[in-house]
Structures are given as C-alpha cells and as structure tokens.
C-alpha positions as CSV (number, residue, x, y, z in Angstrom):
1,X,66.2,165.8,173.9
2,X,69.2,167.4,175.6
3,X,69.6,165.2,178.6
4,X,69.4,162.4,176.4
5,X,72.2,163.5,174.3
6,X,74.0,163.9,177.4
7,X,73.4,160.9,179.1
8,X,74.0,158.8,175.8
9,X,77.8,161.1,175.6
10,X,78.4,160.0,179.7
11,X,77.1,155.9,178.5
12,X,79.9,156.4,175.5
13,X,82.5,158.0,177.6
14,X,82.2,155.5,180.4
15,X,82.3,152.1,177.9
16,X,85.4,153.8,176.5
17,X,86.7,154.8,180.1
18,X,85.7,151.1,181.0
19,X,87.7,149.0,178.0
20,X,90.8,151.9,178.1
21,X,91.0,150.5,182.0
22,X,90.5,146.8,181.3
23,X,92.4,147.1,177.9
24,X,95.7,148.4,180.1
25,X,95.3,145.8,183.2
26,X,95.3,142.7,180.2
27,X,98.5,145.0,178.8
28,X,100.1,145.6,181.8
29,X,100.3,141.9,183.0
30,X,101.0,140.5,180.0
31,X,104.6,138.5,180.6
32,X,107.5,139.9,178.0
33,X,108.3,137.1,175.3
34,X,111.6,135.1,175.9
35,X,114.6,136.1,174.0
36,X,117.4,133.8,172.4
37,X,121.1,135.6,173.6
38,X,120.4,137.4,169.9
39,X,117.0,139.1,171.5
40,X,114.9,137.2,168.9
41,X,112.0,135.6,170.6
42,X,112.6,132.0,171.6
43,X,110.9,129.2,170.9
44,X,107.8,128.7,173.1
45,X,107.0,125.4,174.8
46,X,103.7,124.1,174.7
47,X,101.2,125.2,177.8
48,X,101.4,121.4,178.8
49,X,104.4,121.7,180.4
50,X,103.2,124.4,182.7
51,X,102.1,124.0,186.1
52,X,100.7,126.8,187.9
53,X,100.4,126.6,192.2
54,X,99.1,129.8,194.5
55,X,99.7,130.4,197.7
56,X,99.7,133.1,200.3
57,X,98.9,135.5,197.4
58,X,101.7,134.4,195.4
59,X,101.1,132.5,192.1
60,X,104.2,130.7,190.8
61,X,103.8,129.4,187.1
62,X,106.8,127.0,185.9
63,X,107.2,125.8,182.4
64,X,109.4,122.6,181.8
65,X,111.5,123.6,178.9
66,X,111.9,121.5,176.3
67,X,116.2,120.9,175.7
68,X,116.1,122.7,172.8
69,X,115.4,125.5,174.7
70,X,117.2,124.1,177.5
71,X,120.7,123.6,176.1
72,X,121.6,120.2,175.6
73,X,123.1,120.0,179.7
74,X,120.8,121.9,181.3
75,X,116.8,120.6,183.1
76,X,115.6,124.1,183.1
77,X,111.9,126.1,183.8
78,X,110.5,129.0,182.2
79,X,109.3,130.9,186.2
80,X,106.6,133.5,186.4
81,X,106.1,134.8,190.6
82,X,103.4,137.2,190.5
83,X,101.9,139.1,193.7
84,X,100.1,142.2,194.1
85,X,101.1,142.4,197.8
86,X,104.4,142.5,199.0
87,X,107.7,142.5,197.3
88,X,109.1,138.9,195.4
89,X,112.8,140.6,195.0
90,X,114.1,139.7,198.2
91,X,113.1,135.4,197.4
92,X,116.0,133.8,195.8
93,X,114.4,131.5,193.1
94,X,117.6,129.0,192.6
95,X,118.4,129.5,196.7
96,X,114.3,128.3,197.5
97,X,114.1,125.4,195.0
98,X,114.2,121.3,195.6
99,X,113.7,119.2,192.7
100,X,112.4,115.4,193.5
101,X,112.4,113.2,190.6
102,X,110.3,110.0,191.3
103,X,110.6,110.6,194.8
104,X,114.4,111.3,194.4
105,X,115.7,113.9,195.8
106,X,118.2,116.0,193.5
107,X,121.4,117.1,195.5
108,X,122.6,119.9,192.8
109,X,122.6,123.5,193.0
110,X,120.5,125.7,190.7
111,X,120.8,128.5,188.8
112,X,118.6,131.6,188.1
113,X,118.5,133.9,185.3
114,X,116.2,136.4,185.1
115,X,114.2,138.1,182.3
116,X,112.2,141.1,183.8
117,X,112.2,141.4,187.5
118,X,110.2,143.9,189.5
119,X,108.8,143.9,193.4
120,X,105.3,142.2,191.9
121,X,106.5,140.4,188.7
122,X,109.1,138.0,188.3
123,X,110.1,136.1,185.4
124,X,113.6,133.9,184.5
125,X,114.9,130.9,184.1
126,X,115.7,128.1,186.7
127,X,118.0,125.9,186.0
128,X,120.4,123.0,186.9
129,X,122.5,120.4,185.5
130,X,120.7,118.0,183.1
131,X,123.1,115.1,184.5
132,X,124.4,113.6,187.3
133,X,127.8,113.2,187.8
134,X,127.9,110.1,186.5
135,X,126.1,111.5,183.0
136,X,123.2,109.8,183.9
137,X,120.2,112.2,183.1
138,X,117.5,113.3,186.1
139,X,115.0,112.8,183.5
140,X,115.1,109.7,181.5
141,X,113.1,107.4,179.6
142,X,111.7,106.1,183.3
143,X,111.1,109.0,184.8
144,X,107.0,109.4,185.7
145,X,107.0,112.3,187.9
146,X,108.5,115.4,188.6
147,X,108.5,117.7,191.6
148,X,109.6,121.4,191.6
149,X,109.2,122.9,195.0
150,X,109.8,126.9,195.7
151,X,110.3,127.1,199.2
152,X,110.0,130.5,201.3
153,X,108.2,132.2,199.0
154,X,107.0,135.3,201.7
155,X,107.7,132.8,204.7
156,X,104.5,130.6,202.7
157,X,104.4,127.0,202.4
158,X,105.9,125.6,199.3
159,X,104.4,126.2,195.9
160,X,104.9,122.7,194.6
161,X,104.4,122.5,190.9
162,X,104.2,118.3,189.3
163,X,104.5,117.1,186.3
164,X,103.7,113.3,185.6
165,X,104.2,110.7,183.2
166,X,101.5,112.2,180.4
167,X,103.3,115.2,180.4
168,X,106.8,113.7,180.7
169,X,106.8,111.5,177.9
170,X,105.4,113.8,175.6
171,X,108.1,116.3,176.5
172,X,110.7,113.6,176.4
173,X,109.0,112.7,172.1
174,X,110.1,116.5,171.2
175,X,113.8,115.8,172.3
C-alpha cells in the first residue's frame, strides 16, 4: 500500500512538473500586445493579413496593418523574427527589406520601430511611405500582390512573405 502511495505522489508531482514546464514555454513565447503611443493596446488586425516564412531557423511573421493602425501615410507591418539559435539584434529590419508591388519594385526607404527586442525575439513595426511622390498610393484599388522580402536575415536567403489579391482587397474594404 506504501509504494503505491508513493508512486501515485511521484505520477501527481510529475503531471504538475510536466504542465508547470509546458504552461511557462506557451507564457514565455507569447508576443507582448501592441500599444497605441497612450500604452493602451491597439487595435489588432485580422490573422489574414499575416504571412509567416522560415528559414535557416529563423521564422519571420509579418502582419499588413490595416491604415487605421497604419496612420493615414504610412504602408506599414506588424514583424515578429524569432530564433532559438543565434542572435536577431545585429539584422537591421528597415536596412534588409525590399517591397515589390505587382512586380514593382518600391525605391523608398523604410523605417523600423521596435516593440520588444531581445537576441531571440524580435518584434516592431516596419514601415514606409504609403505614397509615392507623386501621391499616388503603392497599394491601390489594382494592386493584386504584394511582396515583402527580409534579406540577410543570419547571411540566409530571403524570407519572402506575399500577400495576393484575396487578401488585398479585403484589407483594402476595412479602409
């Protein structure tokens, strides 16, 4: 009767050992909300506008924001670079990123803001001008496909994250 008491107190301390273990790794990777410039949270954009590309051990997430999160002159994604080998501070998100627009190749620089940052987890926002110079937006009423590509992500191939014309013109109907 005693060793089954103790072997049904070692089965109870490892299940709790067990979900304490699992229940921190789910914690511990979970991505902080996004803040307004008050610190409220900000208004989340729908998963359809993320893409998600791995490479090299490097998983690059990229969330089209909607312009309301945007700003009214800004194209801008919501960037999540997670790794569990090696160190993502040295990659400059707004130095390593092209943006093709059907097949167009946008000429402007980009801008990176960041959110939390550490060696392994890296989240912000990239961002560029919403217009040419002209005023003519990169993503109008025509536009069926979108191409965000990270380059030099740990000397890797570029992640290359798409978004076509399903996705497009439903992000264009919440303008």
């Amino acid at each position: 009767m005693r060793v089954k008491k103790v072997a049904f107190v070692a089965i109870i301390a490892a299940v709790i050992l067990a979900v304490s273990w699992f229940g921190w790794t789910a914690v511990s990777r979970t991505r902080p909300p996004a803040q307004d410039e008050t610190g409220a949270a900000a208004a989340t954009t729908p998963a359809a506008y993320s893409q998600t590309c791995e490479k090299g051990g490097v998983t690059v997430t990229a969330t089209l924001l909607s312009p309301a999160e945007a700003g009214p002159d800004r194209l801008s994604f919501r960037l999540a670079l997670e790794t569990h080998a090696g160190d993502l501070m040295a990659y400059d998100p707004a130095r390593g990123a092209r943006l093709m627009v059907d097949g167009r190749p946008i000429q402007v620089g980009f801008t990176w803001t960041p959110e939390s940052e550490s060696s392994h987890h890296r989240y912000g926002i990239l961002s560029l001008p919403a217009r040419d110079d002209k005023g003519n937006p990169y993503v109008g009423q025509g536009t069926t496909r979108l191409e965000l590509s990270l380059r030099g992500i740990k000397g890797e191939e570029p992640h290359v994250l798409r978004w076509g014309q399903p996705e497009l013109t439903k992000w264009r109907e919440e303008k």
